[in-house]
C-alpha positions as a Markdown table, in Angstrom:
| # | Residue | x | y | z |
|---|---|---|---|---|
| 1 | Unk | -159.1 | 35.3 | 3.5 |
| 2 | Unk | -161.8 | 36.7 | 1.1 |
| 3 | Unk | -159.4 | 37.6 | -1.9 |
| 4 | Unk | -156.0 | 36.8 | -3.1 |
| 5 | Unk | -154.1 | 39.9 | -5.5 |
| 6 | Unk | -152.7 | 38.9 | -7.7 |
| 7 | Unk | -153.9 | 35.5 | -8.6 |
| 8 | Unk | -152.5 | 34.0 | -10.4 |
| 9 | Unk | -148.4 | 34.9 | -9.6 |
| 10 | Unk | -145.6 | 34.1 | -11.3 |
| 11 | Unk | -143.6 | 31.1 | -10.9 |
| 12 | Unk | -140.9 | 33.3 | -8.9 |
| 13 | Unk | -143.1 | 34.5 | -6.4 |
| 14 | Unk | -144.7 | 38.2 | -6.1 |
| 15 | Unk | -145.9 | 40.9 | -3.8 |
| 16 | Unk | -149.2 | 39.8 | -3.0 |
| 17 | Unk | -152.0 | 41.5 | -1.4 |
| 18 | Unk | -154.7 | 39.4 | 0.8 |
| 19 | Unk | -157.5 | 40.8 | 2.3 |
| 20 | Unk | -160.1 | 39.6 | 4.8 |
| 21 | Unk | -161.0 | 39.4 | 8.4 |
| 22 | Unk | -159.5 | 39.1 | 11.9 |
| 23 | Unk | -156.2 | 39.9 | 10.9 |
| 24 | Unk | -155.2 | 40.6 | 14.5 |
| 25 | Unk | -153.4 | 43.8 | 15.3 |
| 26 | Unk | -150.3 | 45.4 | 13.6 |
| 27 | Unk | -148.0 | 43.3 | 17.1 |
| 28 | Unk | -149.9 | 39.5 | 15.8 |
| 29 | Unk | -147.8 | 36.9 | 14.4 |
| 30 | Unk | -148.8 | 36.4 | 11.1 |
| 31 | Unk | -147.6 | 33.6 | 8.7 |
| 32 | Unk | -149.4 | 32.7 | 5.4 |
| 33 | Unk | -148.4 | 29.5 | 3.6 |
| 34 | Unk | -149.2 | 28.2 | -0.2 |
| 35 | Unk | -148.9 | 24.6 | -0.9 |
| 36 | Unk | -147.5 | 24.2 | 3.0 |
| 37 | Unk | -144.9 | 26.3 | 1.8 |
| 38 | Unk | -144.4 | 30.3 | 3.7 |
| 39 | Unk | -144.6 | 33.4 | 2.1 |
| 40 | Unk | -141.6 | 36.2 | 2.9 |
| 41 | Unk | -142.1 | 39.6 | 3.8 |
| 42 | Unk | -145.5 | 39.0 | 5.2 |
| 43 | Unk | -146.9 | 42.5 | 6.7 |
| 44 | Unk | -149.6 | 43.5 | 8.6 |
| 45 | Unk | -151.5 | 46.4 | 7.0 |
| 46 | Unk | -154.7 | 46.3 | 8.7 |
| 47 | Unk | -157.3 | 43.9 | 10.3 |
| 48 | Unk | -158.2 | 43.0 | 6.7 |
| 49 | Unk | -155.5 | 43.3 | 4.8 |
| 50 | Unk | -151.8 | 41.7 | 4.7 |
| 51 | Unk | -149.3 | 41.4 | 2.1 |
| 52 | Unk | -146.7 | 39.0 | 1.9 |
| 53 | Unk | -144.3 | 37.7 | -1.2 |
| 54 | Unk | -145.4 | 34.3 | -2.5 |
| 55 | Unk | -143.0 | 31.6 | -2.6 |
| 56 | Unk | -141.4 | 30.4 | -6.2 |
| 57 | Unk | -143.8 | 27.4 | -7.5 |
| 58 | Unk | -145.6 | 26.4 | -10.5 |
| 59 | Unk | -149.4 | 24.4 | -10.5 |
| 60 | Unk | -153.0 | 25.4 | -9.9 |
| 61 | Unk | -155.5 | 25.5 | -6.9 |
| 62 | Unk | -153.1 | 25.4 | -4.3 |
| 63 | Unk | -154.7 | 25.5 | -0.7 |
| 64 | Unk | -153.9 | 29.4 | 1.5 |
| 65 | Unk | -153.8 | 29.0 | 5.1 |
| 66 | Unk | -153.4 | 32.2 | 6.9 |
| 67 | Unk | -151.9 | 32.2 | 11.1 |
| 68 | Unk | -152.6 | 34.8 | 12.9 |
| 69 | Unk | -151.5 | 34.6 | 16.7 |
| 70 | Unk | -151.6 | 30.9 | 16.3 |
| 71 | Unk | -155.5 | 30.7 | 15.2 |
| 72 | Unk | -155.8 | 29.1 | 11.1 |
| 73 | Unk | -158.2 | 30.6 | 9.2 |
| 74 | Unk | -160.6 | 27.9 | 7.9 |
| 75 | Unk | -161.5 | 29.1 | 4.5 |
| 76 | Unk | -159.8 | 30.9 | 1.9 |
| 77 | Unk | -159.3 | 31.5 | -2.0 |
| 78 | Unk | -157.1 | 28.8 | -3.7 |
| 79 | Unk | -153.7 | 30.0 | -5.4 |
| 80 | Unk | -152.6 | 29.2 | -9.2 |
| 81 | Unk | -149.3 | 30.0 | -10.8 |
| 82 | Unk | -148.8 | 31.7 | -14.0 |
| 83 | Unk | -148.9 | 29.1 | -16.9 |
| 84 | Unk | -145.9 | 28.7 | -18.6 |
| 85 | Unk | -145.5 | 31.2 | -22.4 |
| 86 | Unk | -143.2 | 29.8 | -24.9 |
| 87 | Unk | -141.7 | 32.8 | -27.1 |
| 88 | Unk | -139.2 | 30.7 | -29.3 |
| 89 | Unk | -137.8 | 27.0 | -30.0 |
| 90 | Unk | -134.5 | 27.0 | -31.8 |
| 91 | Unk | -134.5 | 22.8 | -32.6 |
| 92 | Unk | -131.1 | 21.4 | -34.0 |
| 93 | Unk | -131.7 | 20.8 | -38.0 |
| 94 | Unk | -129.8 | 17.3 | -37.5 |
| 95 | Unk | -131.8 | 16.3 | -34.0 |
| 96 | Unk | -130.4 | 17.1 | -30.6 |
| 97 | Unk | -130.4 | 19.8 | -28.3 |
| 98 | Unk | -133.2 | 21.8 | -28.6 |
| 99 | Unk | -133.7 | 25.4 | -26.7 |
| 100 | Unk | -137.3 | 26.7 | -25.4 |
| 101 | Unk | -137.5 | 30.3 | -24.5 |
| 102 | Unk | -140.4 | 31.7 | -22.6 |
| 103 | Unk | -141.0 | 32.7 | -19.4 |
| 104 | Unk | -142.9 | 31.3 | -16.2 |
| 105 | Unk | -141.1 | 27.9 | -16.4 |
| 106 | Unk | -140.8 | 27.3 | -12.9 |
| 107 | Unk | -138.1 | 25.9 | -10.8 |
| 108 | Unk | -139.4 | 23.5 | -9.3 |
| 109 | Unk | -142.5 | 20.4 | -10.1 |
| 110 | Unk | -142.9 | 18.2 | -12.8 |
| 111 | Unk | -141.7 | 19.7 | -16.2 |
| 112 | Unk | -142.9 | 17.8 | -19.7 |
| 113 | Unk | -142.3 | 19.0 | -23.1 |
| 114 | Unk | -143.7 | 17.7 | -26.0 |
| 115 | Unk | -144.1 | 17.9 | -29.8 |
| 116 | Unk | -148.2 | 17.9 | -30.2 |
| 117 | Unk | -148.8 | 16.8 | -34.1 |
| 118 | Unk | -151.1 | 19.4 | -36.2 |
| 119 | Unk | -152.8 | 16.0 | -37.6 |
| 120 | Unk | -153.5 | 13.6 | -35.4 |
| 121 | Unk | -152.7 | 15.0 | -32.0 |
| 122 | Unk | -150.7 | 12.5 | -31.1 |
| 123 | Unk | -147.5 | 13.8 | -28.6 |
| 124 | Unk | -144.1 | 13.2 | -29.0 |
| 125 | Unk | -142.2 | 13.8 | -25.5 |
| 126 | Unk | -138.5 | 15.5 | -25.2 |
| 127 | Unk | -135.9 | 13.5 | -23.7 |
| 128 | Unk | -134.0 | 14.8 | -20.8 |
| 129 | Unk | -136.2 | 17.8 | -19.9 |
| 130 | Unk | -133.8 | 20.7 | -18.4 |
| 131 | Unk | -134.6 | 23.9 | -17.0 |
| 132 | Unk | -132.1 | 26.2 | -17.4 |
| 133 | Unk | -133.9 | 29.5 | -16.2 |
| 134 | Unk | -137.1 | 30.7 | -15.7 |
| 135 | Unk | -137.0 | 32.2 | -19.1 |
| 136 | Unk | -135.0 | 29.0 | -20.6 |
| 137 | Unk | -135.4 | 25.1 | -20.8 |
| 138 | Unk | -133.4 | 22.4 | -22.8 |
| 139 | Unk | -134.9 | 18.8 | -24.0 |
| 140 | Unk | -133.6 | 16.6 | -26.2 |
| 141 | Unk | -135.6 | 16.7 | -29.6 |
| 142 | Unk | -134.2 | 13.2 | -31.4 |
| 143 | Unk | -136.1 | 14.0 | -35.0 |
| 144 | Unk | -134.2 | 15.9 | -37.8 |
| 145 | Unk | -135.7 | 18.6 | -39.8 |
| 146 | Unk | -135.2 | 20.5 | -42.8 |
| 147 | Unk | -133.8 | 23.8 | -43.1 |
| 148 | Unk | -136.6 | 26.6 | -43.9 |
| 149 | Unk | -139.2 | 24.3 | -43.2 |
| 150 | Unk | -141.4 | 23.9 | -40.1 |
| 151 | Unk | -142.5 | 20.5 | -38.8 |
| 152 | Unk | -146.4 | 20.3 | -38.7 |
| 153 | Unk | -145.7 | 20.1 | -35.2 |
| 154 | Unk | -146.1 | 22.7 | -31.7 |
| 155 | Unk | -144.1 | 22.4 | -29.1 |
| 156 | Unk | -146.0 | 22.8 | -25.1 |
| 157 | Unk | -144.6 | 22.7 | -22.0 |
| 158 | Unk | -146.2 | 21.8 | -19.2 |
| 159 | Unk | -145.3 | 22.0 | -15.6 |
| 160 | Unk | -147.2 | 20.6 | -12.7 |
| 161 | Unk | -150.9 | 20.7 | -14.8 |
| 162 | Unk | -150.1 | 24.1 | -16.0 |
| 163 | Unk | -149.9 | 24.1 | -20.1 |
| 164 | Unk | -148.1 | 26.5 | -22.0 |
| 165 | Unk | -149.5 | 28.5 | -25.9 |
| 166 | Unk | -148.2 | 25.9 | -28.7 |
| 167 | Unk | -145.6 | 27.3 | -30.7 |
| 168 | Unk | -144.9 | 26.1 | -34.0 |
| 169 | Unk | -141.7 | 23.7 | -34.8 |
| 170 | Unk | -139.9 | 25.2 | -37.8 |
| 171 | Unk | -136.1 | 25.3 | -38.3 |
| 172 | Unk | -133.7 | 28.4 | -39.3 |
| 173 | Unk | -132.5 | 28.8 | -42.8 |
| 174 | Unk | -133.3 | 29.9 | -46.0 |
| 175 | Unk | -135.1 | 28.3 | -48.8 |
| 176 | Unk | -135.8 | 29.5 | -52.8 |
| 177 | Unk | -139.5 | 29.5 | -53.6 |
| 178 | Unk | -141.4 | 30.7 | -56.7 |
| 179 | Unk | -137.9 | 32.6 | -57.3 |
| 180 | Unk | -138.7 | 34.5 | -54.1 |
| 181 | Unk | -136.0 | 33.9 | -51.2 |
| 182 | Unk | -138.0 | 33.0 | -47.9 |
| 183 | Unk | -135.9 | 33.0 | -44.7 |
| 184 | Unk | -137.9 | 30.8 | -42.0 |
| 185 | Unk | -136.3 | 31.9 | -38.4 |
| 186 | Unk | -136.1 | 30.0 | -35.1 |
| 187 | Unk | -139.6 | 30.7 | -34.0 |
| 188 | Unk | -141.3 | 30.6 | -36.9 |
| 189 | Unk | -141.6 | 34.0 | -37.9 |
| 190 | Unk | -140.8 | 34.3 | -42.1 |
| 191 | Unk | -139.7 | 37.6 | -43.9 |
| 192 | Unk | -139.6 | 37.2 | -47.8 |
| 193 | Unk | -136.7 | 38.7 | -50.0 |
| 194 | Unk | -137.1 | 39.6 | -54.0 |
């Protein structure tokens, strides 16, 4: 295998293109596994080329082994997930629950989030990490906050050595300032009122 398209995929798998040598004929047996793990829907297209559906995952530099007719290839491109993108937090003003949406949070590895401080970089970890969807996780977030106001904290997920943007912690509401009326959403995002 000379090149892997695309790489990185997403966290649920994807159509993905390999091309190379020796690819056998369109009658070979052909398997191609990531991480030990077997892509679907592998076809044959041509002695150097085969596309195949990766298998859901998350992490970086995952070893490709490609079978064709029994015979391993011996070299080939490694395979990285997507990272993981947070869009929103919605924390609970009195501590608690607290939702992260995004996208790419995989199914399956070793899932962290944490509250990163703007200051001192020191990391606060949610309790009880819970993926509820590839577009949704759950922690537990035990600090209160104030409504309006954002924490000079960002949230990051990480899953399997794969870190997500930093989103800033702020909590819904609305606040009075300078006679103005601010409303701070889930998110961060602020649209002022006169």
């Amino acid at each position: 295998i000379t090149t892997i398209t695309p790489n990185a995929g997403t966290s649920q798998g994807v159509q993905t293109t390999f091309t190379g040598t020796n690819f056998g004929a369109s009658s070979s047996s052909i398997t191609i596994k990531i991480n030990n793990v077997a892509c679907t829907s592998v076809t044959w297209v041509s002695n150097t080329e085969v596309q195949a559906t990766t298998p859901a995952g998350s992490g970086g530099n995952h070893a490709v082994v490609i079978i064709v007719g029994g015979q391993e290839s011996t070299s080939a491109p490694q395979f990285s997930y997507k990272d993981p993108v947070i869009t929103n937090v919605i924390p609970t003003l009195a501590g608690g629950q607290m939702i992260i949406q995004g996208e790419e949070f995989a199914n399956s590895g070793t899932l962290t989030i944490v509250a990163k401080d703007r200051g001192t970089s020191s990391e606060v970890a949610c309790d009880n990490p819970q993926r509820v969807s590839y577009a949704e996780l759950r922690c537990t977030y035990n600090f209160q906050g104030v409504k309006g106001q954002c924490q000079e904290k960002d949230m990051i997920v990480r899953i399997d050595g794969l870190e997500s943007n930093l989103r800033h912690l702020c909590y819904p509401g609305i606040k009075l300032e300078n006679t103005d009326l601010l409303e701070v959403v889930a998110g961060g995002a602020s649209k002022s009122f006169t």
